[in-house]
C-alpha angles and dihedrals in degrees: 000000000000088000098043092058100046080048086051083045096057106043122166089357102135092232094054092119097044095048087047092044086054106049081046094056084047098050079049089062102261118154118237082245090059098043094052095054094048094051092037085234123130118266084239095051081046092058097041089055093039089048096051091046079060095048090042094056095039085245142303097130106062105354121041119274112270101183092179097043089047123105107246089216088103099043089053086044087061098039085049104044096143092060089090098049086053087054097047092038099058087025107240101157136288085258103053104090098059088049089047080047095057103046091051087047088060082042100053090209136045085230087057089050092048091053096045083052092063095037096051103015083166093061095078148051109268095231091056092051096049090052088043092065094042082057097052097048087051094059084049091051099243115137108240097209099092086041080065096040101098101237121239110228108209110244111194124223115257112253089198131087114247094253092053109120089215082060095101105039090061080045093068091033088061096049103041100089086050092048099049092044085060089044093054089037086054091043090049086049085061099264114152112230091248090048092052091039090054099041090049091051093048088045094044087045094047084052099048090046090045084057096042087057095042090054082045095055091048089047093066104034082057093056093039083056090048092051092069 
């Protein structure tokens, strides 16, 4: 147990297997001198790793085992393995599970945490609140693939002439789904309504001005053309 959770701790860390391999050789009965030979590592860099598996774990290694004393951080990391598959998977960051992992540790449940996540969506990294709702559809069984697919909101054609003066109107009719699917995508993000408000209307604005200076540009190519 000691081993898969110091497994769970490190993650993605690149010396994973050789920090495992080590606190195993010491539970075998290694000396830090050993150890260190064998891994071609000082006696002093043996004893640091070996010293923050022990901490990791909340002993057992070095220092008597104090499981109430313990952090449950690693007990949630085993019960949760995938959770690192989920991270690498859908790539949030090598970080992102200790983060996921300490919020669920304050929250005592990954339920708790889910539902933190919906009643303070601004308290949280966004990448820890996107796995931990992968996560959380995956407890539930569901497969988190089409949660990542960007959906494709249907817009339908105009059935107006362009210089109909109802044009625009249908205009706004057929974007809106699409438009109130990125505003809740931004709001689930952790966007607050007047940021996304904001952000829609200078974006909007930037896109009607490029295409005022674009006609513009035509405009005068077309009577420079005329001219010879």
């Amino acid at each position: 147990m000691i081993l898969e959770k110091l497994r769970a701790c490190w993650g993605f860390t690149p010396t994973v297997d050789r920090n495992v391999a080590l606190v195993e050789g010491f539970l075998k009965g290694k000396s830090f001198a050993d150890l260190a030979q064998e891994h071609s590592l000082s006696k002093s860099r043996v004893r640091q790793i070996i010293e923050k598996a022990d901490r990791l774990v909340g002993g057992g290694i070095l220092t008597k085992a104090e499981p109430t004393k313990a952090s449950p951080r690693s007990d949630f990391m085993v019960d949760y393995p995938y959770v690192w598959i989920l991270a690498e998977m859908h790539r949030l960051g090598s970080v992102t599970p200790h983060h996921f992992f300490a919020e669920l540790e304050r929250a005592g449940s990954l339920e708790r945490l889910v539902d933190k996540m919906k009643r303070l969506p601004w308290r949280t990294p966004t990448t820890t609140r996107e796995l931990a709702r992968l996560v959380w559809q995956k407890e539930r069984g569901e497969s988190p693939w089409p949660a990542m697919k960007r959906s494709r909101v249907v817009i339908v054609e105009p059935s107006c002439p362009v210089d109909h003066p109802d044009r625009g109107l249908q205009c706004q009719l057929a974007l809106e789904p699409a438009f109130q699917e990125l505003a809740a995508r931004a709001a689930e993000s952790g966007w607050t309504e007047d940021e996304i408000a904001y952000a829609l209307l200078e974006l909007a604005g930037a896109r009607l001005k490029s295409n005022s200076v674009n006609s513009e540009t035509e405009r005068a190519i077309d009577r420079a053309r005329a001219t010879r």
